[in-house]
C-alpha positions as CSV (number, residue, x, y, z in Angstrom):
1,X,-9.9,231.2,262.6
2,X,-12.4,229.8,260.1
3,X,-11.9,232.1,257.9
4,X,-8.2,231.6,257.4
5,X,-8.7,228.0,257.3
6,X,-11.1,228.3,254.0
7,X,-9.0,230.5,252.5
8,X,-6.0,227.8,253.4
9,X,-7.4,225.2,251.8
10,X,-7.3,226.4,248.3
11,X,-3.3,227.0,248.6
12,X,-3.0,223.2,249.6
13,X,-4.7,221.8,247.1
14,X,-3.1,223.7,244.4
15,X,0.2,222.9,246.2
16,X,-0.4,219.0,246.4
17,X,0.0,218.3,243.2
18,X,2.4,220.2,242.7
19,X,4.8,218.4,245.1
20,X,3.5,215.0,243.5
21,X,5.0,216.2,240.4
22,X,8.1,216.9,241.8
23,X,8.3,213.6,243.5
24,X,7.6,211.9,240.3
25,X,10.2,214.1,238.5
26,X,13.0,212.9,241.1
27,X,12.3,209.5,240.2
28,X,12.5,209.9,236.5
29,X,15.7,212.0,236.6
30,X,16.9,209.4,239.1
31,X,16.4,206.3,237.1
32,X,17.2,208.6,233.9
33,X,20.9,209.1,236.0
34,X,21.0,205.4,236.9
35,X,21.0,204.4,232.9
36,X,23.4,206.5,232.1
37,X,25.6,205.5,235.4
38,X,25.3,202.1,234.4
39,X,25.5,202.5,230.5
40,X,28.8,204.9,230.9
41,X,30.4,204.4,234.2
42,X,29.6,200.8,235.1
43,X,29.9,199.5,231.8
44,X,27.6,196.2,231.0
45,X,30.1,194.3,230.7
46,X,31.5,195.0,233.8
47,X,34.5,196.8,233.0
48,X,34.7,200.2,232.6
49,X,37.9,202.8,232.4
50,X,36.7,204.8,235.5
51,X,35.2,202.3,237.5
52,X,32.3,203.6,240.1
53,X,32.8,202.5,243.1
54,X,30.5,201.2,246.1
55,X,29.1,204.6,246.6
56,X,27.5,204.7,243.5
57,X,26.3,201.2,243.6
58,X,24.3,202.6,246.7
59,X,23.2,205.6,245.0
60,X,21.7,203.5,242.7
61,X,20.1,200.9,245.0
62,X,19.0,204.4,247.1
63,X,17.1,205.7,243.5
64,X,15.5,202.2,243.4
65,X,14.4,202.2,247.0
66,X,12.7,205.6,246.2
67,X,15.5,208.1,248.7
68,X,16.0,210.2,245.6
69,X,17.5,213.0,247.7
70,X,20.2,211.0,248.2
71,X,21.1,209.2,245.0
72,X,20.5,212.1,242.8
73,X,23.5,214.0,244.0
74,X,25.7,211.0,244.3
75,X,25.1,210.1,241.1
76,X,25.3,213.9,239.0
77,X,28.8,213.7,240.8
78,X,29.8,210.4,239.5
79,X,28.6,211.1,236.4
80,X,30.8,214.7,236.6
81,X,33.7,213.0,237.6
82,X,33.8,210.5,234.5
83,X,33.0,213.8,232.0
84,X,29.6,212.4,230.9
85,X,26.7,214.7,230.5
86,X,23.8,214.8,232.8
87,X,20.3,213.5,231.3
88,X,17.9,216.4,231.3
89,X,16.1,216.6,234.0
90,X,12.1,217.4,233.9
């Protein structure tokens, strides 16, 4: 039982990191997604030909609030719909 657990150990600290990274990659690519949202879709001045909607508005307050998994796919869709390329993501 020992024995696994040292050779455990190892693994999870290689994989920690690893899923910070990711963590701090969803959060880049979301507030990457939220700029563009808000430069193409919401328009600054507050007009905008295909106008977002309330569900975007919460993606967007969701991407703040840190619940990535949740805003990201709302707002790739948006962004889809209204024919404006995704930032890259990384």
């Amino acid at each position: 039982m020992i024995a696994n657990l040292k050779l455990l150990m190892p693994l999870v600290v290689v994989a920690f990191p690893l899923t910070a990274s990711a963590q701090v990659s969803d959060a880049t690519y979301c507030r990457r997604l939220t700029a563009r949202y808000e430069a193409f879709v919401e328009n600054m001045n507050g007009h905008s030909q295909q106008p977002g909607g309330i569900d975007g508005q919460v993606a967007m307050a969701q991407c703040k609030e840190g619940n990535t998994a949740a805003g990201i796919p709302v707002l790739e869709r948006k962004l889809e719909d209204a024919k404006v390329g995704l930032p890259r993501r990384s």
